[in-house]
Structure formats: C-alpha cells, structure tokens
C-alpha positions in Angstrom: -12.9 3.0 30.7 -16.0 0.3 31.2 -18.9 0.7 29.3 -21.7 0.7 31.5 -24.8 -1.8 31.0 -28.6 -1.1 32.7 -30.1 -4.1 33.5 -34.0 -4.0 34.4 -35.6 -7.6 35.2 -31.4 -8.7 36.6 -33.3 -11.1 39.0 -35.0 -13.8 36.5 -34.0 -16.6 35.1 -32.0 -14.8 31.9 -31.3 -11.5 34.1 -28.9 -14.0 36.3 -27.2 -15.7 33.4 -26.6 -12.2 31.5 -25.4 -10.2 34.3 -22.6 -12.4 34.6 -21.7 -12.6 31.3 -21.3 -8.7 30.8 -19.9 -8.5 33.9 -17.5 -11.0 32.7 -16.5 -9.5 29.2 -15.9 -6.6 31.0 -18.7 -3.9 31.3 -19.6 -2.1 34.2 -23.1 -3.7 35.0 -25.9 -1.9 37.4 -29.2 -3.0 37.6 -32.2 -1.7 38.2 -34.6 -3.1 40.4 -37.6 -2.7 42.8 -36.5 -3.8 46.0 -33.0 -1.5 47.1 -32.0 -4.3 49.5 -30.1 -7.2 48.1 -26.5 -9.1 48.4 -26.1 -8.6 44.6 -22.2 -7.7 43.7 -23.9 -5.3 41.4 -24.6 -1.8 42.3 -28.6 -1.5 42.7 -31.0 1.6 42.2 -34.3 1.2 43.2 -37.4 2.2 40.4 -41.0 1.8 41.5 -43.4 1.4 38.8 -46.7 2.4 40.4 -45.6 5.4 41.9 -43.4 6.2 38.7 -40.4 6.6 40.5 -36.2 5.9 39.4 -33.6 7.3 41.4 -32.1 9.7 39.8 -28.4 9.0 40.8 -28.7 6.3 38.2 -28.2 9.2 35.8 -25.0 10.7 38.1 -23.0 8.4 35.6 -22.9 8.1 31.9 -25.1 5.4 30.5 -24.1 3.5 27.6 -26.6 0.8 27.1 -29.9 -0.4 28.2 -30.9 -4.4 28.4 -34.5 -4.2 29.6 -35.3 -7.6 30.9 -38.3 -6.3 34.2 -42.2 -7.9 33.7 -44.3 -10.0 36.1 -43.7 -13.7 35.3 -45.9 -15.0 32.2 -46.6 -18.6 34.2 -46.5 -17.9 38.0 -50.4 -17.3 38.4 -53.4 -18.0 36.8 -54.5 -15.5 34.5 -56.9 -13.5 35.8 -58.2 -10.3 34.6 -55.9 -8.5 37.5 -53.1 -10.6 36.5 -53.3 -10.0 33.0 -53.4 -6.2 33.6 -50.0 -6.9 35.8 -48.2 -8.9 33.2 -49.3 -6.1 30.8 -48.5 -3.2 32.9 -45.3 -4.6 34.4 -43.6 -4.2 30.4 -45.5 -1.3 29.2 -45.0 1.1 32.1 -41.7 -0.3 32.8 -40.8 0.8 29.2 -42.8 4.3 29.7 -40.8 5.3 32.4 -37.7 4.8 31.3 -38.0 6.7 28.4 -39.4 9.4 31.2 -36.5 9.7 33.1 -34.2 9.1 29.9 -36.0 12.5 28.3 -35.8 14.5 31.4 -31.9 14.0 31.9 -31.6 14.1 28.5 -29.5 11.1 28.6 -29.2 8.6 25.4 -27.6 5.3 25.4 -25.7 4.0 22.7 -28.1 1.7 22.7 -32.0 0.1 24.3 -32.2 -3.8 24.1 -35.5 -4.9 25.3 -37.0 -8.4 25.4 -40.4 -9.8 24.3 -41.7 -12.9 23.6 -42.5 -15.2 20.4 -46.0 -15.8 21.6 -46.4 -12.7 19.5 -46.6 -14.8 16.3 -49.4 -16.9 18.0 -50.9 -20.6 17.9 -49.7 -22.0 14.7 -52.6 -24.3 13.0 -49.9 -25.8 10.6 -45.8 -26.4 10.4 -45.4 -23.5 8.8 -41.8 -22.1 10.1 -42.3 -18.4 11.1 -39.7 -16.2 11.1 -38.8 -11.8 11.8 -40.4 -11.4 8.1 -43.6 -13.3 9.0 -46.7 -11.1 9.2 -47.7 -10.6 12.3 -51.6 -11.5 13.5 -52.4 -8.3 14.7 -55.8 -8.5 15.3 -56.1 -11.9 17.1 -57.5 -12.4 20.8 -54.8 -13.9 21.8 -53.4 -12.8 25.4 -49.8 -13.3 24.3 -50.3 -12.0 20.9 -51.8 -8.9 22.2 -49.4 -8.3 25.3 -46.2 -8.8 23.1 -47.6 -5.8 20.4 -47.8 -3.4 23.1 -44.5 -4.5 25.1 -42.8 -3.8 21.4 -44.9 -1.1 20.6 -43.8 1.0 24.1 -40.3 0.8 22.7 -41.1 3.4 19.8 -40.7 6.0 22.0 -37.4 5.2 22.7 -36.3 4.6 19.4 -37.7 8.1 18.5 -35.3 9.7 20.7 -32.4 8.6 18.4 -31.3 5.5 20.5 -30.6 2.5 18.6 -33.1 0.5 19.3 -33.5 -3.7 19.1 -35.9 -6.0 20.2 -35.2 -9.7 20.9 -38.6 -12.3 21.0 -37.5 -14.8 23.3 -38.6 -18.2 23.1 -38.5 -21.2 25.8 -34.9 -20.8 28.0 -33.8 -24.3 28.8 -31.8 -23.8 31.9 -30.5 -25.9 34.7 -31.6 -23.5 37.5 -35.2 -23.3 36.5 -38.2 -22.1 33.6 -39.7 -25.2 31.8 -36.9 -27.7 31.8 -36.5 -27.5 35.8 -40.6 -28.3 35.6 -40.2 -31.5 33.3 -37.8 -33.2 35.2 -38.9 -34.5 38.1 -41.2 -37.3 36.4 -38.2 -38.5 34.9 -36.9 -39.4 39.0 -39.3 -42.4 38.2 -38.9 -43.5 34.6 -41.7 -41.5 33.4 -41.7 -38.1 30.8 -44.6 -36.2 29.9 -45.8 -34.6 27.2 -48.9 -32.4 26.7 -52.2 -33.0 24.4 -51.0 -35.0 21.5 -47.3 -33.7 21.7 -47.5 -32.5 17.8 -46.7 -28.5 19.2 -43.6 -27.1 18.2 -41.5 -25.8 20.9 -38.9 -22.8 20.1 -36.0 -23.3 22.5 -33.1 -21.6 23.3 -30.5 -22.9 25.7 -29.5 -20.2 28.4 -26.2 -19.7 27.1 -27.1 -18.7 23.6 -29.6 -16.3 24.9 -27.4 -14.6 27.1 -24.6 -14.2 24.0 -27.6 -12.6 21.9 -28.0 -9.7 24.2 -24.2 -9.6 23.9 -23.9 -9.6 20.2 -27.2 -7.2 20.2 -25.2 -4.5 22.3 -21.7 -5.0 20.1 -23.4 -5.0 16.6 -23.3 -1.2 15.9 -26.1 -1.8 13.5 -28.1 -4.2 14.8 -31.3 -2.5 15.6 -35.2 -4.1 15.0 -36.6 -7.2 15.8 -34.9 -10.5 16.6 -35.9 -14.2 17.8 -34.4 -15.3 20.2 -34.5 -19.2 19.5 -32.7 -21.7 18.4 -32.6 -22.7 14.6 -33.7 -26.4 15.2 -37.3 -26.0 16.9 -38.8 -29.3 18.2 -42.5 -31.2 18.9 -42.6 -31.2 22.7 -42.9 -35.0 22.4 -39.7 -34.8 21.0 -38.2 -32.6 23.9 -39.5 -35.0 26.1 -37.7 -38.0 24.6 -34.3 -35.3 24.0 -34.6 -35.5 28.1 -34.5 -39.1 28.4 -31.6 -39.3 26.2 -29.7 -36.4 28.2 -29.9 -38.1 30.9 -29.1 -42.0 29.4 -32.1 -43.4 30.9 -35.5 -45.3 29.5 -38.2 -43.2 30.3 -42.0 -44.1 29.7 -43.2 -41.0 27.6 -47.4 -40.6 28.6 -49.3 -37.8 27.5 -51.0 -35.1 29.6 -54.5 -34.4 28.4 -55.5 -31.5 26.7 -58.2 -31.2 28.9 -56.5 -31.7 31.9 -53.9 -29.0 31.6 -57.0 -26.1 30.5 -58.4 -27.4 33.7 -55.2 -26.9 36.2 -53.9 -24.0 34.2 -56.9 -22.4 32.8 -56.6 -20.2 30.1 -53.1 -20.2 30.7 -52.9 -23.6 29.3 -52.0 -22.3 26.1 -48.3 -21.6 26.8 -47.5 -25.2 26.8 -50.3 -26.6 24.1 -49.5 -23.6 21.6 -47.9 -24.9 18.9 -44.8 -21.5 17.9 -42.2 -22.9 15.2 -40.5 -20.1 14.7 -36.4 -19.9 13.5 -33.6 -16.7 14.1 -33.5 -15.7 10.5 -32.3 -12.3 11.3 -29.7 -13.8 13.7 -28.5 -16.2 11.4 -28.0 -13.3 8.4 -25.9 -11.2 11.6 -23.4 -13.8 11.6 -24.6 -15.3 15.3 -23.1 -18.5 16.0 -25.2 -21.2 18.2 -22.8 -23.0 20.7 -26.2 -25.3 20.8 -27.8 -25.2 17.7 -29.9 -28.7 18.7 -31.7 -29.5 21.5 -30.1 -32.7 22.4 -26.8 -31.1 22.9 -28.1 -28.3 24.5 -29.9 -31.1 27.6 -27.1 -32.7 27.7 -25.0 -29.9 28.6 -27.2 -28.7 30.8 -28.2 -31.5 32.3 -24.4 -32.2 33.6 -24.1 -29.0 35.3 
C-alpha cells in the first residue's frame, strides 16, 4: 500500500518540483491548499488560515508524512509593516493549525518536514562559512532572522506530540521555471549580466533537483530529525553566479554592477535579500550520506539552462 505524503505550499516553485518526484517514487501525494479549485492530478483539500479552517476529510485516510512547504512569497511585495505580518503569519499559523487539527484527530505522521530559510543565520560581515552548528543571532533586527526563529520555533509543538520532526533551511533554488535565476536572465538576451553592490556576497544555492531529493531523503531517513540546510556545498560571490551564467550559456556577457543604492531604493528594505552576504554549507547533510547530483554551480546552470 502507498504511503501517503501532505503537501502544504504544492503550488511554488519547490512544491511543483517535489510533488512530482514523490508522486514519482511512488507515494500517494495530496496537497493541501487554499483555493479547492484547481486542474492538479493531485487530490486537493482546502485549509483557510484566517478563519482556521481544514477539512476534515483530509483525516478520513491515514497520514504518513507531512512536507510543509505554504507561506506568502518572501520577494513578491515590498515589505511593509502588513506584509511583513503576512509573510510572518502565513508560516506560523500555517504551522499552528496543523498541529490543531493533528491533536484533535489524534492523528500522528511518521513524520513533519517543514521548510525555513537560511536568512536565519543573517548578513554575514566576513567569509566565515556557517553551518547547522553555528550559533544562531537570536537577538538581531533582522526581518529574516526574526521570521525564520518563529517559523522554526512553531514546529515544537509538533515535535512534542511524538512526530519525528525535521527542518530544512533552504537557501536560493536555481530553477528553470522561475525564483532568482529566471530574474537574471534576461540582461544576458543583450550581452549584459548584473551583479549587485560590489558583488563580494556569498550566495547559498541549491539547484531544484537537489532540493527536491532532500525532502525525499528527509522523509526515508528514519532518523533524520532537526535542522538541515538546504544548500549546496560550494556557495558562490554573486559576481561569480553572474559570470557561471554567461558560461552556461557559452556567450561573452558584459558583467556591470547594480548599485547598492539603487537596489535599497527599488526594493526598499527588502534589498537585503540579494545584498546579504549568507555562506552557509549542508554539514548535517553531508554527515547523512546525501549525495549532490550538482554539487557546483556551473553544472547545476548548465543543466538547467538546457532544459
């Protein structure tokens, strides 16, 4: 009989990628989602956040894991005050609620896979490589920092229900069908490649693929439980990523910067996702026995780039 995978957030850029795989290796995939309406092959049950609402046929069959994926996009708006309550609120309550419903049916997965984000390590002020064992910077201002403690934090209280509980920080997804490679390469149409402020800031990437087989791995490693990166092991300056696009795609490109200042001005304080310097490698995936199928960010454009 199918195990059968949860899949909150199934509609973003990774939630596409992953539902396919599972599907794939053979699980029994439903996904969870706001909107009941929808040609997906997968069977949907609608959840409404603000009125704190799943269906409860969900529960009608036995659930064996949870991949939580669902939160308001980190770089679609500005952030204002609302939208920063929203980006909050979309992860936290998300979380809340299913643990809710999971207590009140008294239904325990085998296991809870949520993601968050390495912008919970911060703006690095030196090449220091950070890692699962790095101490976090709890009591800095920073948006990122402070959403991705209390997206983590809301998955105590399923872990204290007995679920086996892991947590994968996810770093920059290079994908062909979108996220921060689909916004870099347009300029290159014309022989140009940008890069932003001085270039220096380390970008943690992770190619689609990869990411996808981590939440796979996550759910077949018995043990694996705690807190994971979800990057590659070769993290690069984004000057570099800009010049690794050029050579993907066998063409001269003229690499200008952005300005520092210019970006804090069309981005605001939002700026900070692509000037943030977060070097940061998968220790604890490494020591799991994970294999990269694109351990380098050259390879990884390349492949996707021929898609």
């Amino acid at each position: 009989m199918k195990e059968r995978i949860i899949i909150t957030g199934a509609s973003g850029l990774v939630g596409e990628s992953l539902c396919k795989l599972l599907y794939d290796n053979g699980f029994d995939v439903a996904i969870l989602s706001r909107s009941d309406k929808s040609a997906s092959k997968y069977p949907i049950f609608k959840w409404d956040l603000e009125n704190g609402y799943i269906d409860d046929s969900l529960f009608d069959q036995k659930i064996d894991y949870i991949i939580h994926l669902a939160g308001s996009p980190i770089a679609d708006k500005k952030w204002t005050d609302d939208q920063k309550k929203e980006i909050i609120s979309s992860r936290v309550d998300s979380i809340n609620l299913l643990a809710k419903y999971l207590e009140e049916h008294n239904c325990r997965p085998k296991a809870f896979i949520s993601a968050s984000a390495i912008g919970i390590y911060g703006n690095s002020l030196d090449d220091r490589i950070l890692n699962e064992y790095s101490v976090l910077k709890k009591e800095s201002t920073e948006f990122l920092v402070q959403t991705c403690l209390k997206w983590e934090a809301a998955t105590e209280k399923i872990k204290k229900m007995g679920v086996r509980t892991a947590i994968l920080r996810i770093g920059i997804v290079l994908s062909e069908k979108g996220g921060a490679l689909a916004k870099m390469l347009p300029s290159y149409r014309f022989g140009l490649g940008a890069y932003f402020g001085n270039g220096k800031q380390y970008y943690s990437w992770i190619h689609i693929d990869d990411i996808c087989k981590m939440f796979l791995f996550l759910i077949r490693s018995e043990k694996a439980e705690g807190v994971y990166n979800g990057v590659a092991p070769n993290p690069i300056t984004n000057k570099e990523l800009a010049a690794d696009i050029a050579k993907a795609k066998n063409q001269k490109a003229l690499l200008l910067p952005v300005p520092k200042v210019a970006m804090k001005i069309a981005m605001g304080e939002m700026a900070v996702i692509v000037l943030d310097s977060i070097r940061v490698e998968p220790k604890r995936m490494l020591e799991a026995g994970f294999e990269f199928s694109f351990p380098e960010a050259l390879a990884a454009l390349k492949d996707l780039l021929k898609r």
